[in-house]
GUNU-114712 format. One record per residue (C-alpha): y, x, z; residue in one letter. Coordinates in steps of 0.001 Angstrom, whole numbers. Each point is the difference from the previous one (the first is absolute). Example, Ala and Ser with C-alpha at 12.3 -4.5 7.8 and 13.67 -1.06 7.14 Angstrom:
BEGIN
[node [-4500 12300 7800] a]
[node [3440 1370 -660] s]
//
This chain:
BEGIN
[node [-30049 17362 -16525] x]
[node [3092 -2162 -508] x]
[node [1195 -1236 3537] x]
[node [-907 3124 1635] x]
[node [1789 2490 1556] x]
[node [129 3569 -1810] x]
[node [-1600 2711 1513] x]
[node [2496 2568 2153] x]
[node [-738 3247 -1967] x]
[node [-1034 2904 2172] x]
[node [1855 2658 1526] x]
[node [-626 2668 -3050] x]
[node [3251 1411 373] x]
[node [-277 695 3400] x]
[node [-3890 1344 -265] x]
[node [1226 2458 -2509] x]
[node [3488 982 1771] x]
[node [-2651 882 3288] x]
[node [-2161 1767 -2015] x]
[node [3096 2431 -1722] x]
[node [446 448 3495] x]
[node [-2512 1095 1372] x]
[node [-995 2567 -3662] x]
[node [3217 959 1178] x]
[node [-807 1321 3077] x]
[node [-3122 1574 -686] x]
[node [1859 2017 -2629] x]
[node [3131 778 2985] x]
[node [-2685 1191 1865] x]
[node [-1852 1793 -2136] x]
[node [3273 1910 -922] x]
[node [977 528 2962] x]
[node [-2716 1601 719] x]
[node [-347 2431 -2365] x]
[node [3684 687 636] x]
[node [-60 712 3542] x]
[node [-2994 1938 -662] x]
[node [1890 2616 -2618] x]
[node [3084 -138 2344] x]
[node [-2798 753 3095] x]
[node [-1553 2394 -1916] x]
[node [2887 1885 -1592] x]
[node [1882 12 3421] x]
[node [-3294 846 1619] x]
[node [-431 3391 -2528] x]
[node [3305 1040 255] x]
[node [-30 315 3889] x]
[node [-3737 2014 62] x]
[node [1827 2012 -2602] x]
[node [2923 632 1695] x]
[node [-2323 1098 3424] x]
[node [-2126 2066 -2363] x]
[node [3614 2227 -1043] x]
[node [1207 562 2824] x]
[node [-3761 1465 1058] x]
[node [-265 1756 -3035] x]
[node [3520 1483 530] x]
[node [-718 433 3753] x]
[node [-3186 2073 -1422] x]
[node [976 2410 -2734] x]
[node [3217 1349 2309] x]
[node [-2447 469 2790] x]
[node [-3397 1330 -2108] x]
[node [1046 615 -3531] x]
[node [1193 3765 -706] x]
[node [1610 399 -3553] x]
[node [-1833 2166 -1625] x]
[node [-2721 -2546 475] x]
[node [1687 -2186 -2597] x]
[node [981 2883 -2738] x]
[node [-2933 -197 -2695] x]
[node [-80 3847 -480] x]
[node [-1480 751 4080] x]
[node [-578 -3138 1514] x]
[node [-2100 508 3449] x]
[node [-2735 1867 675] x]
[node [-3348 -1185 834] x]
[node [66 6 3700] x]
[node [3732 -1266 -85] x]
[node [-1598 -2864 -1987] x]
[node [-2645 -974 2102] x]
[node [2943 22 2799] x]
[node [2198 -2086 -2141] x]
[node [-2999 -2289 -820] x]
[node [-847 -245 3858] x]
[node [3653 -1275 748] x]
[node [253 -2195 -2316] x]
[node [-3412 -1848 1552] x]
[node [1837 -235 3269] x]
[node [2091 -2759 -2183] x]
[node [-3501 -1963 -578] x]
[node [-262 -592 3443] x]
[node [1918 -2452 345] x]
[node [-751 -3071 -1111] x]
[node [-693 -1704 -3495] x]
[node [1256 3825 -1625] x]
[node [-3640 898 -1523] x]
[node [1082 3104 -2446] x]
[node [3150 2097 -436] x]
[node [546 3058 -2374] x]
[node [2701 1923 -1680] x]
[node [159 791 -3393] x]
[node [1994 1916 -2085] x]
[node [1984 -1795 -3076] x]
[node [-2842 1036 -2530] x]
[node [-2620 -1700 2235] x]
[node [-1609 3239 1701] x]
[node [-1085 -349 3227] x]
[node [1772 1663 2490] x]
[node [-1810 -1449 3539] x]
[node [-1847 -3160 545] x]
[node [-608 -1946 3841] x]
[node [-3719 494 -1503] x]
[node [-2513 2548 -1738] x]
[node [-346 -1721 -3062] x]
[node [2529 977 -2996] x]
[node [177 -3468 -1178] x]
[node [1597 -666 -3705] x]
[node [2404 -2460 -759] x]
[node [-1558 -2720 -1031] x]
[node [1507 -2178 -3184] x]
[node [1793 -2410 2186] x]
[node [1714 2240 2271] x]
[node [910 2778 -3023] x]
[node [2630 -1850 -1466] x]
[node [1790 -543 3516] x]
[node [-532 3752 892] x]
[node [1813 741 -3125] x]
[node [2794 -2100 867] x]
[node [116 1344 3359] x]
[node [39 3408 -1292] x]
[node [3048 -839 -2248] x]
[node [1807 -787 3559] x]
[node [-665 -4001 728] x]
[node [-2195 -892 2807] x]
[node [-3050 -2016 -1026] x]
[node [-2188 -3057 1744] x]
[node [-2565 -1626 -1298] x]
[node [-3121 -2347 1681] x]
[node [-2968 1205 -2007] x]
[node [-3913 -781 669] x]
[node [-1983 2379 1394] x]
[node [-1982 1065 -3239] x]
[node [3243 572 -1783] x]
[node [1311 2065 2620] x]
[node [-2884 2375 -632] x]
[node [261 2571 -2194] x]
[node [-897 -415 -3527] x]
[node [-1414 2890 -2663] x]
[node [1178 2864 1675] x]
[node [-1399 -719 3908] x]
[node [-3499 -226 -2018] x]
[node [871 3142 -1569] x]
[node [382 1173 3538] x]
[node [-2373 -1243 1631] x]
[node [2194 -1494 2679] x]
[node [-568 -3079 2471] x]
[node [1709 -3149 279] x]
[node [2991 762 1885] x]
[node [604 -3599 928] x]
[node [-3295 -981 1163] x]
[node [493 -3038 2716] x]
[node [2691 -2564 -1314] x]
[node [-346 -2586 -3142] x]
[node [3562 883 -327] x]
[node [2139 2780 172] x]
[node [4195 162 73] x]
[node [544 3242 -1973] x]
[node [3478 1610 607] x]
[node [1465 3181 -2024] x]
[node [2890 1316 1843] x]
[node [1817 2750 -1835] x]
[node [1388 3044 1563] x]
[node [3008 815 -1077] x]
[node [2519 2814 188] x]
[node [3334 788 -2176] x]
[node [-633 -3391 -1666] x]
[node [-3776 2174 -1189] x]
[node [-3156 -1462 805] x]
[node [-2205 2686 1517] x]
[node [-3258 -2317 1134] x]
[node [-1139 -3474 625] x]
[node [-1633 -789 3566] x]
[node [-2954 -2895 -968] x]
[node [-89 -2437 2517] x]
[node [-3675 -2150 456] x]
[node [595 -3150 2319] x]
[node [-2311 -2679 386] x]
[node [1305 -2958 -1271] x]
[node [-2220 -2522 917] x]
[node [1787 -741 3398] x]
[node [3207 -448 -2155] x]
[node [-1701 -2296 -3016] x]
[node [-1391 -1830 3263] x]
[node [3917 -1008 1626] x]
[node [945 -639 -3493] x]
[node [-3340 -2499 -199] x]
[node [1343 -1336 3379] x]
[node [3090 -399 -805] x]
[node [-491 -958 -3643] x]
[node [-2494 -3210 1846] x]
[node [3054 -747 2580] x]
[node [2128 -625 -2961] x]
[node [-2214 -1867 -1422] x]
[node [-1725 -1996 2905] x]
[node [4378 -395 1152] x]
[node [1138 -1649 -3385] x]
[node [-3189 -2495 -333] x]
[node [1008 -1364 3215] x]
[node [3571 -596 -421] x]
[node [-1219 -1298 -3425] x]
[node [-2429 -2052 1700] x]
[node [2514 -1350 2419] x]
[node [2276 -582 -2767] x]
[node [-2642 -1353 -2210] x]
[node [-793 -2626 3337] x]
[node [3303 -481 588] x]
[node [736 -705 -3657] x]
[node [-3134 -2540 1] x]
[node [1649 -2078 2827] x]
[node [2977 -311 -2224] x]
[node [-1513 -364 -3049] x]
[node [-2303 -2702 1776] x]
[node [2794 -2095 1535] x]
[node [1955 188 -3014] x]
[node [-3215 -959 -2634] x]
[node [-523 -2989 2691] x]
[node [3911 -778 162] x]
[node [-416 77 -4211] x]
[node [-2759 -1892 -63] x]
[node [1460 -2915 2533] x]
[node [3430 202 -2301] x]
[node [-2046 -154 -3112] x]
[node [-2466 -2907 1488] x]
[node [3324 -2350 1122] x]
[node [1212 1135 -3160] x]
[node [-2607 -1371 -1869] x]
[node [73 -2961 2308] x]
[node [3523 -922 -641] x]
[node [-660 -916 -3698] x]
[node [-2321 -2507 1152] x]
[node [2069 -1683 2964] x]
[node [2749 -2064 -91] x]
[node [2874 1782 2046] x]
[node [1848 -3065 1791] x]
[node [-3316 -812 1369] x]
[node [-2376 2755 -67] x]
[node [-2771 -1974 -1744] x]
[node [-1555 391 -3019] x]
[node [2311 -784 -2691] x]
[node [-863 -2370 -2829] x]
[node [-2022 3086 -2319] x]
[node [-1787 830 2494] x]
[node [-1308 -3385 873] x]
[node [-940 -649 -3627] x]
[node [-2175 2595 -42] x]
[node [-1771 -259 3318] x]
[node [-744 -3409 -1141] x]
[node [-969 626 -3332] x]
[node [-2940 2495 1350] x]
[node [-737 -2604 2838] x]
[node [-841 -2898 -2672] x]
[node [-1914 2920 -1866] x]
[node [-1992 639 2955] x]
[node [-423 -3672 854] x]
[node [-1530 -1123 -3538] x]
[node [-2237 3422 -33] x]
[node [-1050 -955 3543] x]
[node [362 -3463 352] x]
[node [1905 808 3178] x]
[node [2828 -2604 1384] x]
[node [3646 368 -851] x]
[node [2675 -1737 925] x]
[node [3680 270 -80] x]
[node [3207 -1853 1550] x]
[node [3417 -335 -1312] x]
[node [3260 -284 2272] x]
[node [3397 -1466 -831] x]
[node [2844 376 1849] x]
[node [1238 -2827 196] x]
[node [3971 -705 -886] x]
[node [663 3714 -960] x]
[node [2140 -215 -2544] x]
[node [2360 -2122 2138] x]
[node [-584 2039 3127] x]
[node [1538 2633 -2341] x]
[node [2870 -1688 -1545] x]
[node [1305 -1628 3704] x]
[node [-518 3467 1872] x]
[node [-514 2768 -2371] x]
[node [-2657 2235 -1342] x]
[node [-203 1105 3911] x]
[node [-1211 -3057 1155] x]
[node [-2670 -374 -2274] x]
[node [-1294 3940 442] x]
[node [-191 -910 3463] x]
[node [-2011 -2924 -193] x]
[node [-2033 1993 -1781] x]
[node [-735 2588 1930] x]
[node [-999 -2594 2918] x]
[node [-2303 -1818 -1651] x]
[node [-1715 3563 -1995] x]
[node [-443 1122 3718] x]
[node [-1473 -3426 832] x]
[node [-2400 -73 -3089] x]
[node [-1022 3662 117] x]
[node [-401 -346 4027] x]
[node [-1846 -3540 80] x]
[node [-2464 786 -2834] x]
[node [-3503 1872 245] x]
[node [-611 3818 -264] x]
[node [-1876 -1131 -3589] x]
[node [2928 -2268 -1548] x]
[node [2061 2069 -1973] x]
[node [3716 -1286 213] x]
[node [3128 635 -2367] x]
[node [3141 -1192 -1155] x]
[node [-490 -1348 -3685] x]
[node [3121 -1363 -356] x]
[node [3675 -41 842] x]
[node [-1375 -2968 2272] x]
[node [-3573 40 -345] x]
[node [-3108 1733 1450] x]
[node [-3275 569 -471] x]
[node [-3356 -181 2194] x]
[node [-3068 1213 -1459] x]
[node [-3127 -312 2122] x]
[node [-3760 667 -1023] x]
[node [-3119 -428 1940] x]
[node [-407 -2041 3178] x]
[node [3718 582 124] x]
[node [582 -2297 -3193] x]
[node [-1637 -3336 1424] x]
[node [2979 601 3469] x]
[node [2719 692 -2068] x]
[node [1329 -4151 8] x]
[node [-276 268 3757] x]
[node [1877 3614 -108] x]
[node [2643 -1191 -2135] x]
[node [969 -3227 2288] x]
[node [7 2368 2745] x]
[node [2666 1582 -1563] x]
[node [1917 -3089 -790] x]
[node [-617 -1252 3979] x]
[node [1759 3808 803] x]
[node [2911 -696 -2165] x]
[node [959 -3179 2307] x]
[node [937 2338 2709] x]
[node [2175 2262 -2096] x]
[node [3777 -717 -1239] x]
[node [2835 1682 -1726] x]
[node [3244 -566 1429] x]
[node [3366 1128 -1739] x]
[node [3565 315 2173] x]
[node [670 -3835 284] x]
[node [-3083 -1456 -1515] x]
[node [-2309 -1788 1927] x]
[node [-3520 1451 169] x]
[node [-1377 -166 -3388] x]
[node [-4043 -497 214] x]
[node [-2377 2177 -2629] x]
[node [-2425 -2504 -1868] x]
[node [-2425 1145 -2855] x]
[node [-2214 -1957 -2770] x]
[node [-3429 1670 -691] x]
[node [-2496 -806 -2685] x]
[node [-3883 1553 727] x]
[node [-2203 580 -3061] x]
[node [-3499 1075 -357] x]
[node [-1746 1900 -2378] x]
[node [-2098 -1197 -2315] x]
[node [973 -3509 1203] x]
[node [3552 -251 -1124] x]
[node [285 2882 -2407] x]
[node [-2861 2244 -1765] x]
[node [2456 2701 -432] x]
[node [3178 1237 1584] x]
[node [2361 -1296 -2109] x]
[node [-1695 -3662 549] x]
[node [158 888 3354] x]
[node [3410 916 467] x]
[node [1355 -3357 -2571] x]
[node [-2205 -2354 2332] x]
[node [1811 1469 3319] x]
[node [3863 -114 -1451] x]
[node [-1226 -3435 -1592] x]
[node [-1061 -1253 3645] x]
[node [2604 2026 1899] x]
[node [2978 -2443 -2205] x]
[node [-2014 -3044 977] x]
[node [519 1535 3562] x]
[node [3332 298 -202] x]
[node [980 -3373 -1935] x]
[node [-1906 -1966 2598] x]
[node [3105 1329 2573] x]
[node [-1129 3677 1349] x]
[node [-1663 924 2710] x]
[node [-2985 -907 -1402] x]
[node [-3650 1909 -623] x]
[node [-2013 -939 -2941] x]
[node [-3832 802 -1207] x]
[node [60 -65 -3752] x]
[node [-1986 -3473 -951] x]
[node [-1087 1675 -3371] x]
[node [831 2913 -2508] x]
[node [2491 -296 -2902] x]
[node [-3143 665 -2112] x]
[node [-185 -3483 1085] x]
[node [2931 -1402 -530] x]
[node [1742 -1408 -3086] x]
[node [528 2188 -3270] x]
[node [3268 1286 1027] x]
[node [-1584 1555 3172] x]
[node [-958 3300 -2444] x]
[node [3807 38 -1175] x]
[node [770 169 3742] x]
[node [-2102 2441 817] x]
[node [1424 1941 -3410] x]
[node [3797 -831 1045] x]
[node [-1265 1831 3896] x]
[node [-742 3206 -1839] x]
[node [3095 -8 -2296] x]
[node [1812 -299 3541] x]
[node [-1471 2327 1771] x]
[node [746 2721 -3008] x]
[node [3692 -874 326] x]
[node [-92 149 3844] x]
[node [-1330 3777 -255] x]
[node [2493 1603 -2634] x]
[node [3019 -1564 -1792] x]
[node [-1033 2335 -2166] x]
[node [-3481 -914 -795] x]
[node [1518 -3533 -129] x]
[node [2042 1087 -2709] x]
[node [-2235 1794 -1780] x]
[node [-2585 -2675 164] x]
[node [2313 -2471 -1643] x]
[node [952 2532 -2624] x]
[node [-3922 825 -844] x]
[node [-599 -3392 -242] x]
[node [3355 -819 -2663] x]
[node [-1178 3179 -1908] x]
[node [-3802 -916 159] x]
[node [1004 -3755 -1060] x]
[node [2047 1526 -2674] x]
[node [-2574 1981 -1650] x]
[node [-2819 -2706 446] x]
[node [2494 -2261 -2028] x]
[node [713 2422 -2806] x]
[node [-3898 663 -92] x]
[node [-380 -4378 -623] x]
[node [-2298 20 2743] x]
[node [-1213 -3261 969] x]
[node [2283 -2116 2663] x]
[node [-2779 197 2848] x]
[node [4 4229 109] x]
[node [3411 -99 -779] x]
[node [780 -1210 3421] x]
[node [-3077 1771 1496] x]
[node [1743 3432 -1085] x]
[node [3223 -1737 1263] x]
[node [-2084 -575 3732] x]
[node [-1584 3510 -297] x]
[node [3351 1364 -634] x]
[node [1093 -1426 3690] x]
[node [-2889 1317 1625] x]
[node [-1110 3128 -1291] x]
[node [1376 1994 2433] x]
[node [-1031 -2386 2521] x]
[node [-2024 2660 1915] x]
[node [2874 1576 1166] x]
[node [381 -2002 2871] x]
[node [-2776 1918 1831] x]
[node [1986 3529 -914] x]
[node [1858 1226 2851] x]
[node [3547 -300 -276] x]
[node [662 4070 709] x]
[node [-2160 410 -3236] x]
[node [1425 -2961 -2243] x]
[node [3679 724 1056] x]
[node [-210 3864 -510] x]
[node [3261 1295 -827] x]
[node [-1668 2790 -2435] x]
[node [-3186 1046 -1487] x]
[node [-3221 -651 1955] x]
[node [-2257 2690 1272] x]
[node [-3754 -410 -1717] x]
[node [-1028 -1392 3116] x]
[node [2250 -2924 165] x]
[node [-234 -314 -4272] x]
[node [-3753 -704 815] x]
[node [384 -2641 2846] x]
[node [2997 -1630 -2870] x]
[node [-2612 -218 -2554] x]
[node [-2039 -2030 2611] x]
[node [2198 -3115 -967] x]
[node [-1788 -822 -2949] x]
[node [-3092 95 1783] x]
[node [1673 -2094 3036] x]
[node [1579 -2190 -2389] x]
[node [-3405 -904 -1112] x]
[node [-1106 -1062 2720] x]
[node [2292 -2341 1036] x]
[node [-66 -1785 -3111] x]
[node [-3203 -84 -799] x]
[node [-1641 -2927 1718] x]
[node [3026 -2119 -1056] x]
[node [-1117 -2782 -2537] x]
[node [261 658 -3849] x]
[node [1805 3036 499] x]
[node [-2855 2708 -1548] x]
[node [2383 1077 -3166] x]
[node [2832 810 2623] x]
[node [-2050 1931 2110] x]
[node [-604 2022 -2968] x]
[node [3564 584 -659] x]
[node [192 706 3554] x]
[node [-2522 2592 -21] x]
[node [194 1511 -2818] x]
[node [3957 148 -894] x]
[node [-84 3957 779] x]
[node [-2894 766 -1701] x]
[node [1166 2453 -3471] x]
[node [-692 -963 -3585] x]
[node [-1435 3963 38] x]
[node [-2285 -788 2370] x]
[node [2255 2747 2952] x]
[node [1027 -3120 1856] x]
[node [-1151 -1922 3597] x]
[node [-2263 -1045 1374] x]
[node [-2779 -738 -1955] x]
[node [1366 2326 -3064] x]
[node [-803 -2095 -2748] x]
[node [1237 540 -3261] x]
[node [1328 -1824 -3469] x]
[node [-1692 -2875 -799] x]
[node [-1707 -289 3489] x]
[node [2639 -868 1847] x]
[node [604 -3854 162] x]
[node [3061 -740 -2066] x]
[node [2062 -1844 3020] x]
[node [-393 3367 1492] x]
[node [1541 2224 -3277] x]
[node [2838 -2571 -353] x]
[node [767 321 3778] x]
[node [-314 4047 -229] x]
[node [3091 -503 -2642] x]
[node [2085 -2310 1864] x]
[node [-788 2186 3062] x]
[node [1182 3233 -1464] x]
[node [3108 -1821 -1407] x]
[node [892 -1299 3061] x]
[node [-210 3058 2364] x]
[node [1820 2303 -2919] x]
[node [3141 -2940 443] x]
[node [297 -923 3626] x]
[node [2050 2219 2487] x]
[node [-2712 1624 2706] x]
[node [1420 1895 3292] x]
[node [-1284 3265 -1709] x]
[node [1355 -366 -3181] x]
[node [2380 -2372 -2151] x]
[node [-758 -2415 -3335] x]
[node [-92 1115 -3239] x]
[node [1496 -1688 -2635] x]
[node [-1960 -2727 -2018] x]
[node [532 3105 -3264] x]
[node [-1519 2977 2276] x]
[node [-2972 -2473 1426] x]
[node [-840 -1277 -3441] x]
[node [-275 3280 -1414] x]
[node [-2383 1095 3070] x]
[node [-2054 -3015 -782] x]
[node [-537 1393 -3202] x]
[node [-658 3532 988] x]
[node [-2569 -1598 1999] x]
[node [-1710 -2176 -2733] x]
[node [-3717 851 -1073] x]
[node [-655 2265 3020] x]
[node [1480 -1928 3609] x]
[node [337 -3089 -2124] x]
[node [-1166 -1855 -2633] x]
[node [2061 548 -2935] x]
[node [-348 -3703 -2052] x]
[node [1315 -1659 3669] x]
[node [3039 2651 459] x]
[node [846 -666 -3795] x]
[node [-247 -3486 257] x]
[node [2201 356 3603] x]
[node [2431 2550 -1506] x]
[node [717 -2218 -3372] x]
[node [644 -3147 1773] x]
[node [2428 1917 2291] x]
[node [1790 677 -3437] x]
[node [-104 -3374 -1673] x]
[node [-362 -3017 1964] x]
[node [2906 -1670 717] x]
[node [-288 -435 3746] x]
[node [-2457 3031 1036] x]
[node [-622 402 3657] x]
[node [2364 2854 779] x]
[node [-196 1512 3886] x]
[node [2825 -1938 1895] x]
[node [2712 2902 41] x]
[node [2299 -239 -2933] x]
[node [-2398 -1558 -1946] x]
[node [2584 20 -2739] x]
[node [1201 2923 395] x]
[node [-3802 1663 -269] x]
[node [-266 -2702 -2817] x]
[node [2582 1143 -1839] x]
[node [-876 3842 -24] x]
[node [-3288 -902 -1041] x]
[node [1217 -1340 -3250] x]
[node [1871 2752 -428] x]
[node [-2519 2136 -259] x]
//
């Protein structure tokens, strides 16, 4: 709603930076893990390997007679059963649970056991590889360390009864570079899979907490700097709405505040009233002292006001000189008594420059009340600069309660009020000033080449003034934008139709330039703001304001961008015709351009521009 702050968008960078994070470390860990297990496990293999050698080698120099090994004799039955006997002595120790020899083409030589296990599938293809001289070590289950086809064809046990996991190790025996066995090595390898589970959960259990230090760590920072954001972004925010010698709200701000407080008040029938200060002699404290002077008086009498007044006025500087109290509630029927509180303060203070004597601080003040001197804000505001000059001719000093409303008052009260708005446009942008004035020559012009009648000829010309009127409540961040606007700030710049609207619309006689007011954006293909109308259905103050408009912005110098030439603008216009604008209006606008004899050029070289144009 217009007058309100924005919302201070939430943290989603931040929420999804954290949550990278911490993916991030559940994937570290998770590969670290698995890393430190195949390092673990690899290292882990290589040294029972290594211990299983130098047995083996220990073994066959001590137990192992040639001729056991040549294919042709081998040993004899009772030197088997010896052989076999010695090589159980190597199950006793501990996690060993089988060892045998073989010969290269698998045959049996001696086993720790009785049974003349086969290969089975998984551990043939590392025998084979052991047999062509490479040691081999593989983790296998228990069922595929069991023989396959050929133990059923014998008849033999399991040889590896016990463990659900065996470490199989073929260890060749070589000699003259030949391979004359393989010693099989059975180890139970669920005491090593268990260290490498330990160590695999260590990893794992190590990295989640330094992640979830980090990650805690990383929320404190994350948290003060989201808060330190937000506070930036909130003061931010809250500079476009306060006036920086003073800190109060500036004069946007105000006008909005006020406009949703008279809102409230005639949808509630709740009190509202409002005071106007004057400094009193500014301009003079200014030229006999300098622009310091008079920023220091004001700063001692905003600290006065915003001091002295109740926690439900709302206070801010309207003005070069002025402010603005706006009280509602039980708060509205004080605010005379609060406001000559203020002026008793300002007797005690005093400005005093190098030799000057002590210069007192005086205001005039005009009090208003809603619905009794002014039915709508503008009213409002016309009756309170009406009574604050009757203030200030009577000498200064003074406080005045508005005797009765300019609704009241003679005709010309309604041209004041108009002349108030026109003002406060040109106080807000010299170049909404400008353009105003150049809207309403080109809106004048067009009404005149249409033969309109006299009466909406200089409606169009009023309309032309204020249609942009609005703009006062548009923060000046967002109206002086040195660039393109975000869609954020484009949607709180369309508002100013809507604003301007309001404003005008409880000023007498004035419901034809509220419609140019509202509807001067609105597109002739229906794409435009805010109520999208199209052709026909827009009011025809509004169409010949959407052309004057368009012609203006295309030829006046912005901070983002410079003026095109009358030429370039002309043929945009025309571009434009039948689908932004209506296309009998932009003819009617473009020919006149060409052929009357004084045609309301922009103010830059008008002749210059003038005289392309006929060139072309």
């Amino acid at each position: 709603m217009f007058g309100t702050l924005p919302r201070v968008p939430r943290p989603v960078i931040l929420i999804l930076v954290y949550g990278v994070f911490l993916v991030l470390v559940g994937i570290t860990a998770t590969a670290q893990s698995m890393l430190v297990a195949s390092h673990f496990s690899t290292s882990t293999m290589n040294a029972v390997v290594g211990s299983d050698a130098a047995t083996t080698r220990a073994f066959v120099n001590a137990y192992v007679v040639p001729r056991y090994l040549d294919p042709a004799v081998g040993p004899s039955q009772q030197e088997r059963s010896t052989l076999g006997a010695q090589l159980a002595t190597l199950t006793e120790r501990a996690e060993i649970v089988r060892v045998e020899l073989r010969l290269p083409d698998r045959r049996l030589i001696a086993a720790s056991d009785a049974a003349d296990a086969a290969l089975s599938d998984a551990t043939r293809d590392a025998f084979s590889h052991a047999s062509g001289g490479r040691t081999q070590a593989l983790i296998v289950g228990t069922e595929a360390a069991e023989g396959g086809a050929d133990a059923g064809a014998t008849g033999s046990s399991d040889p590896v009864a016990g463990p659900s996991s065996v470490l199989v190790e073929f260890l060749p025996l070589t000699s003259a570079g030949q391979v004359h066995a393989v010693m099989g090595i059975w180890r139970d390898a669920d005491p090593i899979l268990a260290k490498l589970d330990t160590v695999r959960r260590d990893v794992v259990l190590l990295t989640l907490s330094a992640g979830l230090i980090a990650a805690f760590a990383l929320y404190l920072i994350f948290r003060a700097a989201q808060r330190r954001l937000t506070r930036q972004t909130i003061e931010l925010v809250e500079s476009t709405r306060r006036d920086p010698l003073t800190g109060l709200l500036n004069h946007g701000a105000l006008i909005g505040t006020l406009a949703g407080l008279v809102e409230t008040a005639k949808a509630s029938g709740r009190s509202l009233s409002i005071a106007l200060l004057d400094l009193d002699n500014f301009r003079l404290l200014n030229e006999e002292h300098g622009p310091g002077a008079g920023d220091e008086a004001l700063r001692n009498v905003a600290r006065l006001v915003e001091g002295r007044s109740a926690t439900k006025v709302t206070v801010g500087r309207s003005g070069p000189d002025e402010f603005l109290l706006l009280a509602t509630g039980d708060t509205a029927g004080n605010l005379e008594s609060e406001v000559l509180a203020i002026q008793a303060d300002l007797a005690g203070l005093s400005l005093q420059f190098e030799a000057t004597e002590r210069l007192p601080i005086t205001i005039s003040g005009a009090i208003c009340r809603f619905p009794e001197h002014g039915a709508s804000m503008t009213v409002l505001l016309a009756t309170a600069a009406r009574t604050i000059a009757e203030a200030k001719a009577s000498g200064g000093d003074t406080i005045l309660v508005a005797s009765r409303s300019v609704d009241e008052a003679t005709p010309a009260a309604g041209f004041d009020v108009l002349q108030g708005l026109v003002h406060a446009v040109d106080t807000k942008d010299r170049y909404t000033k400008r353009h105003s004035a150049d809207v309403s020559r080109y809106g004048l012009f067009i009404a005149q080449r249409l033969e309109l009648d006299a009466e909406l000829q200089e409606t169009i010309r009023l309309a032309g003034l204020l249609h942009d009127v609005g703009k006062i409540g548009i923060p000046d961040a967002i109206l002086r934008k040195p660039g393109r606007l975000t869609a954020d700030e484009e949607a709180v710049m369309r508002q100013h139709v809507a604003v301007g609207d309001m404003i005008v619309r409880d000023v007498p006689n004035l419901d034809v330039v509220r419609a140019g007011i509202r509807h001067h954006h609105e597109r002739w293909d229906g794409a435009g703001y805010l109520e999208r109308l199209a052709a026909e259905d827009i009011p025809l103050i509004a169409r010949i304001l959407a052309v004057a408009d368009a012609f203006s912005a295309m030829t006046t110098t912005r901070p983002y961008r410079k003026a095109l030439d009358v030429q370039e603008a002309t043929r945009r216009l025309e571009d434009a015709a039948g689908t932004q604008l209506d296309a009998r209006l932009v003819r009617t606008f473009v020919d006149g351009l060409e052929s009357a004899e004084d045609p309301p050029l922009p103010e830059q070289s008008a002749a210059a521009r003038l005289a392309r144009l006929h060139v072309a």
